[in-house]
C-alpha positions in Angstrom: 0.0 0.0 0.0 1.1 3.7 -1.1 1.8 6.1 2.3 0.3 9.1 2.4 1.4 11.7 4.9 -2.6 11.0 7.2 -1.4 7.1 7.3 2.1 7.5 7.9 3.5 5.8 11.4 6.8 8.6 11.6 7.7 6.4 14.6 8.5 3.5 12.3 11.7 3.6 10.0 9.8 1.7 7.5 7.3 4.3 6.8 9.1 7.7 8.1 9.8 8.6 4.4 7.7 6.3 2.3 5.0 8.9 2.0 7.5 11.1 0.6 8.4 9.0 -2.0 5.3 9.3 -4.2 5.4 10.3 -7.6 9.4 11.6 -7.0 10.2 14.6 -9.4 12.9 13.5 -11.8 12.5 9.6 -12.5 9.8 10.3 -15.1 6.9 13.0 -16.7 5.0 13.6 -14.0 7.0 11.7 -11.2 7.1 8.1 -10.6 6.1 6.5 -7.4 8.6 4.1 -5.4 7.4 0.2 -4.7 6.4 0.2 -1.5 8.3 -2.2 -1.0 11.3 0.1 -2.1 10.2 3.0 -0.3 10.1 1.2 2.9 13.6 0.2 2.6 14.6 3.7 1.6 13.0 5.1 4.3 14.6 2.9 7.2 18.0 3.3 5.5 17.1 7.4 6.0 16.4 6.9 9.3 19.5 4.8 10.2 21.4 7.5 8.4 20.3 9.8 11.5 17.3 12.0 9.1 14.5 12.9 10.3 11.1 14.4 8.3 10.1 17.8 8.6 6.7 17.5 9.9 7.6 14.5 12.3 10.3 17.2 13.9 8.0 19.8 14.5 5.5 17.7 16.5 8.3 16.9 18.5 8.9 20.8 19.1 8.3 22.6 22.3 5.9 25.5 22.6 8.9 27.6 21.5 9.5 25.5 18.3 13.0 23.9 19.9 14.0 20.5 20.7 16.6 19.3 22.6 19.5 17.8 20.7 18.9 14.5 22.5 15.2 14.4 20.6 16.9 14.3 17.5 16.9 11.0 15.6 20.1 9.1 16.1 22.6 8.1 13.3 22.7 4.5 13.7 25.2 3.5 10.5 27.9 5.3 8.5 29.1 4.6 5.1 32.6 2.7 5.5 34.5 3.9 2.3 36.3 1.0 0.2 39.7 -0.2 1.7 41.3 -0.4 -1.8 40.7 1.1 -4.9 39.2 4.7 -5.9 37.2 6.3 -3.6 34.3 6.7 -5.6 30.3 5.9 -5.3 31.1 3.4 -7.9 33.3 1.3 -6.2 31.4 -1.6 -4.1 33.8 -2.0 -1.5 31.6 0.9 -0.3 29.3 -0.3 2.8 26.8 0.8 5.1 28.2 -0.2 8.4 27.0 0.1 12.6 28.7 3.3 13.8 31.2 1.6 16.2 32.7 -0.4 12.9 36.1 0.7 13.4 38.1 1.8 10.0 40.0 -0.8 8.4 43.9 -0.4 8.5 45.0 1.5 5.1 47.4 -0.5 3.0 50.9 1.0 3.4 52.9 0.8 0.2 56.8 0.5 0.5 58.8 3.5 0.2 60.5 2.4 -3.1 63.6 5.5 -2.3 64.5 2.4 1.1 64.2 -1.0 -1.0 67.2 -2.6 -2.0 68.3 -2.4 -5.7 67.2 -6.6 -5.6 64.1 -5.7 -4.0 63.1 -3.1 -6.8 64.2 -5.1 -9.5 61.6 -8.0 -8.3 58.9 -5.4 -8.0 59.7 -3.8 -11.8 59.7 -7.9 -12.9 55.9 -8.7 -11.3 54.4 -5.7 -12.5 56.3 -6.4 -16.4 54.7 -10.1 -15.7 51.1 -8.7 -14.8 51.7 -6.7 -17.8 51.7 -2.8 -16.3 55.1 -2.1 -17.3 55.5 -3.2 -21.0 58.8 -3.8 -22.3 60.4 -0.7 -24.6 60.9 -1.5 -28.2 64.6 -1.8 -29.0 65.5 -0.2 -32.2 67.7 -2.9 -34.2 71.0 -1.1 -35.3 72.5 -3.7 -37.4 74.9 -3.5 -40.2 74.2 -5.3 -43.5 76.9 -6.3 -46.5 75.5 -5.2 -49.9 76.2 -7.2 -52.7 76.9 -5.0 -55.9 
């Protein structure tokens, strides 16, 4: 069943923003309306993420329209960015993790300037056998005998 703003429960995650996500500018002509299904999980993720709806805050107001930082919903995941690779939307090591997931340890490359010459010359031949460093063309200089 679609929310609507009269039949929404702003206490449950599942339904704080599901009425809001009716006929969403943007995904089509006139708006396109989320699953429910969809909207539901949006709308818990939302509130995990520590957001809170409008009209839901301003019930919660006192007479002089404030509330007390402790009324404020309460971010219960953060996004844990990926532990290799480009730190972009795109990349799924991305994750939605509890807020006391600590951060993993970040990979520590060697400080090529302290490896031995052995060391680098092992490193130059894994990445020419992975195929990152391609071998440079050697110009043949060679001396030919001309029959006249």
């Amino acid at each position: 069943m679609f929310k609507t703003l009269e039949n929404t429960d702003f206490d449950d995650p599942e339904d704080h923003f599901a009425a809001a996500l009716m006929n969403v500018e943007g995904l089509g002509p006139a708006g396109v309306p989320i699953p429910p299904a969809w909207a539901s999980i949006i709308s818990k993720h939302l509130v995990e993420c520590g957001y809170g709806f409008g009209p839901w805050l301003a019930r919660r107001a006192d007479q002089h329209g404030k509330i007390d930082v402790k009324d404020l919903p309460k971010q219960t995941k953060k996004l844990a960015r990926p532990p290799r690779g480009p730190v972009t939307n795109w990349n799924p090591g991305s994750r939605w993790v509890p807020m006391d997931t600590p951060e993993p340890e970040a990979i520590v490359l060697p400080d090529v300037d302290t490896l031995t010459d052995q060391e680098r010359v092992a490193l130059l031949a894994m990445f020419r056998a992975r195929g990152d460093i391609s071998e440079p063309e050697v110009e043949i200089n060679e001396a030919r005998v001309l029959n006249s």
